[in-house]
C-alpha positions as CSV (number, residue, x, y, z in Angstrom):
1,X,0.0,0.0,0.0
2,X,1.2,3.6,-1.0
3,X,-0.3,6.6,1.6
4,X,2.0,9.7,1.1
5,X,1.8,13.2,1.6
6,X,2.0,14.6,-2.1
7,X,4.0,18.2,-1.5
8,X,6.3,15.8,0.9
9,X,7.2,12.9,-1.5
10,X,7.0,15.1,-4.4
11,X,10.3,17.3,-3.0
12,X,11.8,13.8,-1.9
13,X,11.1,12.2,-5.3
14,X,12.8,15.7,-6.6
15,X,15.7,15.6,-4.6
16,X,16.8,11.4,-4.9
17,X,16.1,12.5,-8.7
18,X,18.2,15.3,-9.5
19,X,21.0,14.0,-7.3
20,X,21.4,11.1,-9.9
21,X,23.2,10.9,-13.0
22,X,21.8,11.8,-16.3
23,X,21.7,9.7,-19.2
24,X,22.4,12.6,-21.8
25,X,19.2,12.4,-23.4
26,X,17.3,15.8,-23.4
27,X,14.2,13.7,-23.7
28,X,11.8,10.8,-22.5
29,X,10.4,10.4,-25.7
30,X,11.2,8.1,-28.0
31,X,13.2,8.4,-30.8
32,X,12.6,8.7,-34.4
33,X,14.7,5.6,-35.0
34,X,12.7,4.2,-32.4
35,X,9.4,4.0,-34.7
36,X,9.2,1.2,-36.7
37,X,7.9,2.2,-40.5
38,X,4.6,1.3,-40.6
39,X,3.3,0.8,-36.8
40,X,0.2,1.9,-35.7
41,X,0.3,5.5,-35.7
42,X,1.0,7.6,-33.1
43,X,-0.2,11.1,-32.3
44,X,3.0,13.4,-31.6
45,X,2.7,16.3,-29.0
46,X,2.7,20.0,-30.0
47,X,5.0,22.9,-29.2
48,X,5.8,21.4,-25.6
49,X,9.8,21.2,-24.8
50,X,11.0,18.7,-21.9
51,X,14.6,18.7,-20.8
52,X,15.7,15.4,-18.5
53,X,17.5,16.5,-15.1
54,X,18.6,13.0,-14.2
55,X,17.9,9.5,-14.3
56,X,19.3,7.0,-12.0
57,X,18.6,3.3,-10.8
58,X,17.5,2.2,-7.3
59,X,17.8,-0.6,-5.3
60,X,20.1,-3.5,-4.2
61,X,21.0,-5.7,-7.2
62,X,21.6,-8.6,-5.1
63,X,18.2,-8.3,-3.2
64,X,14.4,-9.2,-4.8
65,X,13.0,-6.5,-2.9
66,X,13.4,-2.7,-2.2
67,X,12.0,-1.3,0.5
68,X,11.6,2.3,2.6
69,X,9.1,2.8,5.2
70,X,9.3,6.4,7.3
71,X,7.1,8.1,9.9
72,X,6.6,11.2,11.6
73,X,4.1,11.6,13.7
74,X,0.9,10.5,11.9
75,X,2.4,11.3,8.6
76,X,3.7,7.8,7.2
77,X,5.5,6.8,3.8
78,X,6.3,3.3,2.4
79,X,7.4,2.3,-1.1
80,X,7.8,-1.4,-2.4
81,X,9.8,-2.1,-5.5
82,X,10.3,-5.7,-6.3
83,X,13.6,-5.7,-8.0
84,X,15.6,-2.6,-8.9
85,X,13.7,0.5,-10.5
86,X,14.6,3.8,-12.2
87,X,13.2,7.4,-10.6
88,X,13.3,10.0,-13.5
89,X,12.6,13.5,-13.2
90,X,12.2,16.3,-16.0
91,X,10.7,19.6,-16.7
92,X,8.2,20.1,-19.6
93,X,7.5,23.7,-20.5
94,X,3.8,24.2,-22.2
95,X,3.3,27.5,-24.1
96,X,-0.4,28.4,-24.6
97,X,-1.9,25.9,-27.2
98,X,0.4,22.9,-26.4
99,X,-0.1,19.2,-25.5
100,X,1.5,16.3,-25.0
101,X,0.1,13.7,-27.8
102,X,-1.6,10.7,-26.5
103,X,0.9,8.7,-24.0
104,X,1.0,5.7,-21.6
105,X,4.1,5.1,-19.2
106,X,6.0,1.5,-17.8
107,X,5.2,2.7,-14.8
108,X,3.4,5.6,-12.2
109,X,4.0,9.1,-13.2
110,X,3.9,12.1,-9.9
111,X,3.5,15.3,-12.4
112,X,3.4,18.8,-10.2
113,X,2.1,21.7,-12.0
114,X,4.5,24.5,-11.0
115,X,3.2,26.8,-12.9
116,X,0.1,27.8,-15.3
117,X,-2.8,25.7,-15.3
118,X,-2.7,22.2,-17.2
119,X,-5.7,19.9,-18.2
120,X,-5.5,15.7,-18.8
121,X,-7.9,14.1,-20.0
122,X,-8.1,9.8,-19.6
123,X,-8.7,7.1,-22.3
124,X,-10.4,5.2,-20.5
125,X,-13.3,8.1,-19.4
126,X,-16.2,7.6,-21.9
127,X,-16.7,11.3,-21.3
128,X,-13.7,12.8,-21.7
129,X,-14.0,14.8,-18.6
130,X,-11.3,17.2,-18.1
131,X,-8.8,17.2,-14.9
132,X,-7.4,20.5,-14.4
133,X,-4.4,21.6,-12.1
134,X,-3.3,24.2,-11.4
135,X,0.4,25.8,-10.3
136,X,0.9,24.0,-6.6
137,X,-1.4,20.9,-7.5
138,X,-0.3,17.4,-8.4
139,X,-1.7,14.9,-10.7
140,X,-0.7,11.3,-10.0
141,X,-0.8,8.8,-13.1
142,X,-1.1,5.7,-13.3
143,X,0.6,5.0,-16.3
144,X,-1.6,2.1,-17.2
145,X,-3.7,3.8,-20.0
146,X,-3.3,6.5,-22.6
147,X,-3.8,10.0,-21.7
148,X,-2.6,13.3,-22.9
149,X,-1.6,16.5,-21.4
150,X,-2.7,20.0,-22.9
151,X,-2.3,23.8,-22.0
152,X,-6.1,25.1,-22.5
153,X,-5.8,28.2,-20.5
154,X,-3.8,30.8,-22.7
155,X,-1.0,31.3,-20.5
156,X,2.2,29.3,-20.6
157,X,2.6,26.2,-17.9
158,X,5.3,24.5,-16.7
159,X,5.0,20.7,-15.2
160,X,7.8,18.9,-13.0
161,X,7.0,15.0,-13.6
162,X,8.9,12.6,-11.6
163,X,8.9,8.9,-13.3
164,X,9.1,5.2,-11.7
165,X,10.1,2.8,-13.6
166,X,12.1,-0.8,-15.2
167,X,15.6,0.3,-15.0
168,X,16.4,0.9,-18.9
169,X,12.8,1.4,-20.0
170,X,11.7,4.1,-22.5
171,X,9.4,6.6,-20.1
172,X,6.7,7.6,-22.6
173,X,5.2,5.0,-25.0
174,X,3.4,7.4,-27.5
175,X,-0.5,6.0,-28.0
176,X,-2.7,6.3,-30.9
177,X,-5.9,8.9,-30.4
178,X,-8.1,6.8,-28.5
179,X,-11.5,8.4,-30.0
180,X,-13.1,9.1,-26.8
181,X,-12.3,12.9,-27.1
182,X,-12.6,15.3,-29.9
183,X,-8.9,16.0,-30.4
């Protein structure tokens, strides 16, 4: 079970993430020579820029489990990991207009809106019912299902989004348009 106190974990999740190496990549998504010729298609994001602060890999390699448990007072933290697991963090800067394209992750995905207002919407919501955060609010996702991130509010945003997950594994798996929204 995962209780946490968002604004706490969030500036832990920050710190452990920024203190690790980086990779070199300026981005989580994938590749042109990643795309096979011919896959289903994709829809690609629009006029947002991310830029990777540092990637790194937790965990004991010669233990099945990771563990960290931590109280104070009634506030209490635990994560479980069974083998080792990447923590990821970047910033992605939305000017007025911008969004994401349709996305899933490998794993859960803490996203703090630090400034601006953003709006997600789900796949898997029939209605397409609009989420919005704004600057000091956090969105938690899954990462199980496709979703997209867009800047509906005139003004530019700015998200930190803190990733978990496989050591190695590509951080955004770009989705096709699912069909429950108009765009």
């Amino acid at each position: 079970m995962l209780s946490f106190n968002a604004p706490r974990i969030a500036t832990l999740l920050l710190a452990i993430a920024v203190s690790g190496c980086s990779d070199g990549k300026d981005s989580v998504s994938p590749r042109v020579s990643d795309i096979t010729p011919g896959s289903a298609s994709f829809t690609a994001g629009v006029g947002s820029v991310s830029k990777l602060l540092g990637r790194s890999t937790f965990g004991d390699p010669g233990s099945e489990t990771f563990k960290i448990k931590r109280m104070t007072g009634d506030w209490h933290i635990e994560l479980k990991s069974k083998g080792l697991f990447d923590i990821a963090v970047q910033t992605i800067d939305f000017p007025k207009d911008s969004y994401s394209g349709w996305h899933s992750h490998p794993g859960p995905v803490f996203i703090q809106v630090v400034s601006g207002t953003m709006t997600f919407y789900e796949a898997n919501d029939p209605s397409c019912t609009p989420i919005v955060r704004t600057a000091g609010q956090g969105y938690l996702d899954m990462g199980d299902h496709a979703h997209i991130a867009r800047n509906e509010s005139g003004a530019p945003a700015q998200n930190v989004v803190t990733y978990f997950a496989p050591p190695g594994a590509m951080l955004r798996i770009d989705e096709p348009k699912p069909g429950n929204c108009p765009f």
